[in-house]
C-alpha positions in Angstrom: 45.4 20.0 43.3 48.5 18.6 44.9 50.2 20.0 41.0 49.2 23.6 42.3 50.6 23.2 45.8 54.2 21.7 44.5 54.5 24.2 41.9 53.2 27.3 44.6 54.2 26.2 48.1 54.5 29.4 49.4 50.9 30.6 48.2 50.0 27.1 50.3 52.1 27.4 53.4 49.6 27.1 56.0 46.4 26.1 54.7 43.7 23.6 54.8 43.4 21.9 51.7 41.4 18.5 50.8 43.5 16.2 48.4 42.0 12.8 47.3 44.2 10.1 45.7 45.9 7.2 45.9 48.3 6.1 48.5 51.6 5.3 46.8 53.9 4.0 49.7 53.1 3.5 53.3 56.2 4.6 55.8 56.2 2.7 59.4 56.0 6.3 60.8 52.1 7.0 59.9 53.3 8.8 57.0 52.4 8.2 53.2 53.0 9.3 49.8 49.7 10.5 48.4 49.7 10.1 44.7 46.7 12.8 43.0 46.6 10.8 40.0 48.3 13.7 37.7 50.0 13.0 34.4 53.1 14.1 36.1 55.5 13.7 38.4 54.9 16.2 40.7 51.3 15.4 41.4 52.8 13.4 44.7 52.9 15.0 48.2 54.1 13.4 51.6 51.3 13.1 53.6 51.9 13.2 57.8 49.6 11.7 60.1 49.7 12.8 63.8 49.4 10.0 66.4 45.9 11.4 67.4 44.9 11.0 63.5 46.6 7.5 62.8 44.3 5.0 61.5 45.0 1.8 58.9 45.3 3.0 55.3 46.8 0.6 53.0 49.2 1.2 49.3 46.5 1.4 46.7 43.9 2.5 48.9 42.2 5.9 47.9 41.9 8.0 50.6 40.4 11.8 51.3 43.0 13.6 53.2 42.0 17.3 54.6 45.0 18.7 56.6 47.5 21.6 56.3 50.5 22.2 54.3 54.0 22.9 55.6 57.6 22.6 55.1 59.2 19.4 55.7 61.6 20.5 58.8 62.3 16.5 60.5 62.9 17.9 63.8 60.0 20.0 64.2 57.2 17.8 63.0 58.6 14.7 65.1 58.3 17.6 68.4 55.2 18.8 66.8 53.1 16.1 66.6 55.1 13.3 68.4 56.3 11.2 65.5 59.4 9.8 64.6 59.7 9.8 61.2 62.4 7.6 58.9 65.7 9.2 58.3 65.5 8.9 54.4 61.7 11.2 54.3 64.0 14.5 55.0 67.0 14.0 52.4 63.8 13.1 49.5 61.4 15.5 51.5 63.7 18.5 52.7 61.6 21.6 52.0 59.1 20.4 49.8 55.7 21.0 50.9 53.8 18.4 53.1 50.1 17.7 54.2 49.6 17.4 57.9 46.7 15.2 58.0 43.8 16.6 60.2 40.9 13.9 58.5 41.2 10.8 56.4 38.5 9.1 55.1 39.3 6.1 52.8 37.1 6.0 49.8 38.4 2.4 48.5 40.6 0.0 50.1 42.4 -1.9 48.3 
């Protein structure tokens, strides 16, 4: 769950994982806030979308996202995978665990 990831990152770091939830807020980037639906607050992770992986996925929607977690470091991720990302992600972001989207599937727009 995305629970187990933010309270083990390191035990993450690196991995594949399929998460499936709702998306919470939509950044201009191709990046979103995936919310897993917990009873908590911590049951959110950002959610990065290379260019080669961008497609429409709307707030509300529920979406399937299988991709690998990492550490949100602005300046290598924008390299990385060719984004430019909005300024505010890495002061609310910095360090917390992230899923690079590899497939998205939406399961029901909204």
């Amino acid at each position: 769950t995305i629970e187990e990831v933010r309270d083990w990152p390191n035990a993450y770091m690196g991995k594949v994982i399929t998460a499936v939830g709702e998306v919470q807020q939509k950044y201009a980037s191709g990046s979103f806030v995936l919310d897993g639906k917990g009873t908590w607050w911590d049951d959110n992770i950002l959610v990065v979308v290379p260019r080669e992986q961008m497609m429409a996925v709307n707030d509300g929607s529920e979406v399937r996202v299988t991709g690998e977690i990492e550490r949100l470091v602005i300046a290598d991720i924008e390299r990385e995978y060719g984004l430019d990302l909005e300024s505010d992600l890495e002061t609310t972001y910095r360090d917390e665990p992230i899923l690079v989207a590899r497939n998205i599937t939406v399961l029901d727009a909204d």
